[in-house]
C-alpha positions, 0 to 999 in steps of 0.5 A, spaced: 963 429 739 960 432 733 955 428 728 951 428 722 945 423 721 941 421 715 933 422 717 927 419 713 921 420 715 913 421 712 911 428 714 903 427 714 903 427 722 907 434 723 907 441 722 913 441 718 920 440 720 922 445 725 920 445 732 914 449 734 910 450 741 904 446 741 905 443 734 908 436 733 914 437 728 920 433 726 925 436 730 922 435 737 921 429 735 928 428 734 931 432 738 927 429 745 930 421 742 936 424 741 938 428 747 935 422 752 940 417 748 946 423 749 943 424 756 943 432 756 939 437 752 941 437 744 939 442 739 939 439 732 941 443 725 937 440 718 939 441 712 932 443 710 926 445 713 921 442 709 913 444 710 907 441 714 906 434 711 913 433 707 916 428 706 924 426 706 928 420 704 934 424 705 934 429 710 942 430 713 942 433 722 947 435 725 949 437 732 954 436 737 953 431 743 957 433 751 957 425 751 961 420 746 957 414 744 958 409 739 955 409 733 950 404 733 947 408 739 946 414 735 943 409 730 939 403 733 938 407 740 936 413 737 931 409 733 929 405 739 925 413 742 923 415 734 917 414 733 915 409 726 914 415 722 920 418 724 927 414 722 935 415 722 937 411 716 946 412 717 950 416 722 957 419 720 961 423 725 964 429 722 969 435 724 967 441 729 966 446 722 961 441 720 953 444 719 948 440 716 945 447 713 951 451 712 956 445 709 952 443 704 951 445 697 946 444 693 938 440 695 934 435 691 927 435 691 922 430 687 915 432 687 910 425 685 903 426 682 898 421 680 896 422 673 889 418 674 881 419 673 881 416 681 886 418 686 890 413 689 888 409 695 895 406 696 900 412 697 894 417 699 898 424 702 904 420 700 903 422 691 899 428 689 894 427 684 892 430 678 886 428 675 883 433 671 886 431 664 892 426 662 898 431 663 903 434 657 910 432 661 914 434 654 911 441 655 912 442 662 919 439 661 920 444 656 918 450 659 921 448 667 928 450 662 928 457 663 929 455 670 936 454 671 942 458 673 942 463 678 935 467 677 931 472 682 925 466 684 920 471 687 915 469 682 915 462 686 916 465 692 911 464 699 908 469 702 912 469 709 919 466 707 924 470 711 930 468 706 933 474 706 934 474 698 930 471 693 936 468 688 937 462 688 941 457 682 937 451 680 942 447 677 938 441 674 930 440 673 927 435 669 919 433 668 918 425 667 913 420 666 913 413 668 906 410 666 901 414 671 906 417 674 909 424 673 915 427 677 918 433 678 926 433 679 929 439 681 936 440 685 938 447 687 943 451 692 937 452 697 930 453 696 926 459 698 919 458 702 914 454 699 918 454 692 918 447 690 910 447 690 909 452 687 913 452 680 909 445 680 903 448 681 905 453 675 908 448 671 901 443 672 897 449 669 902 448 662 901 440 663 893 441 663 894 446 658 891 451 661 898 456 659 903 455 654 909 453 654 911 460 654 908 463 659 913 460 664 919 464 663 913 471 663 911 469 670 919 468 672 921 474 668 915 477 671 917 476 678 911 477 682 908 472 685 900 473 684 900 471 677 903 464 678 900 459 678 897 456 685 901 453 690 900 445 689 899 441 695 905 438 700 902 430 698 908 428 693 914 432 695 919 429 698 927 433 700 930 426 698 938 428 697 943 433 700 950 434 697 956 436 701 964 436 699 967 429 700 972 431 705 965 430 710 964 423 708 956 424 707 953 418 703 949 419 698 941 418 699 939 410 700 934 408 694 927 411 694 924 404 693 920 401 687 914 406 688 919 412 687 923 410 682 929 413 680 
């Protein structure tokens, strides 16, 4: 049988998503409840491997399984092995042709920074935290525009990305306040390495003042990754939906609670 799950989990205790020899990750962590439920080795596919200490409130696996079981064994039973950080929110099963990376068609990151003299207690690797000066999110809003479409995005680039091109097309992008809370928004076809944090970390220089508004597009056009601004830490962003055609079936990711409002 082929299944698709919806993870969410707190990425502080892993280096990142994909499995690695000698370091914990997501994946091996999924992959070792997974196979104990189905009795027999699983590999899993993600919609998206988020880097060491990333967050996700809607990760999408796929994978197919020698041995049927009941929807609420790939649920509650795989659960049951996860440890607490870790945890599948829903499971659907899906078609043969059904990839959780390739299927879908566009990935939505939010990026959430607490913009107070003090940093946080509550939620600490969970927000980033900018205290420094009150950010401008109009002008950091206004110069992330220059963003959308399909562009070359080299300039926000990490360095070892192995995307064997650096297009990308961001269809929404937005920058908000909600009292000591700044959010980036930003839905994309697929993300290169690290391009989430470091557009934050360009678009905080504008917010603290330290550029112009117009010095965004200058770097993008400019393509060059040294005279962006520095990449921001992983606290904060999460990978919180993964959209695919309606013939798959996939919900829409669950509530992000009250501390992340929507």
């Amino acid at each position: 049988m082929y299944l698709a799950l919806g993870v969410e989990y707190n990425g502080l205790g892993y280096n990142g998503f994909q499995i690695q020899p000698d370091k914990p990750s997501v994946q091996g962590e999924l992959e070792k409840a997974i196979s104990s439920v189905a009795a027999a080795p699983v590999h899993i596919v993600c919609a998206g491997r988020t880097d060491a200490g990333v967050h996700a409130t809607g990760q999408v696996i796929s994978f197919a399984s020698p041995n049927d079981r009941p929807m609420s064994a790939w649920i509650r039973g795989v659960n049951a092995r996860l440890p607490e950080d870790i945890v599948i929110t829903w499971g659907r099963e899906v078609s043969s042709g059904f990839s959780a990376r390739f299927s879908a068609f566009a990935r939505r990151y939010r990026y959430i920074i607490a913009n107070t003299p003090c940093r946080p207690a509550i939620g600490r690797g969970l927000i980033s935290h900018c205290y420094r000066a009150r950010l401008n999110e109009t002008a950091m809003h206004e110069a992330a525009q220059c963003l959308l479409g399909e562009n070359d995005f080299s300039a926000f680039r990490g360095a070892g990305c192995q995307s064997h091109s650096p297009m990308r097309n961001v269809s929404e992008i937005a920058v908000t306040r909600k009292g000591d809370f700044v959010t980036l928004d930003i839905t994309a076809n697929a993300f290169l390495l690290h391009m989430v944090r470091n557009i934050a970390g360009s678009l905080l220089e504008i917010g603290l003042g330290n550029q112009p508004v117009s010095w965004m597009r200058e770097i993008f056009e400019g393509r060059d990754r040294r005279l962006a601004g520095p990449t921001a830490p992983p606290d904060g962003l999460y990978l919180v939906d993964v959209s695919y055609p309606d013939l798959y079936g996939i919900p829409a990711r669950a509530s992000l609670g009250p501390l992340f409002w929507d």
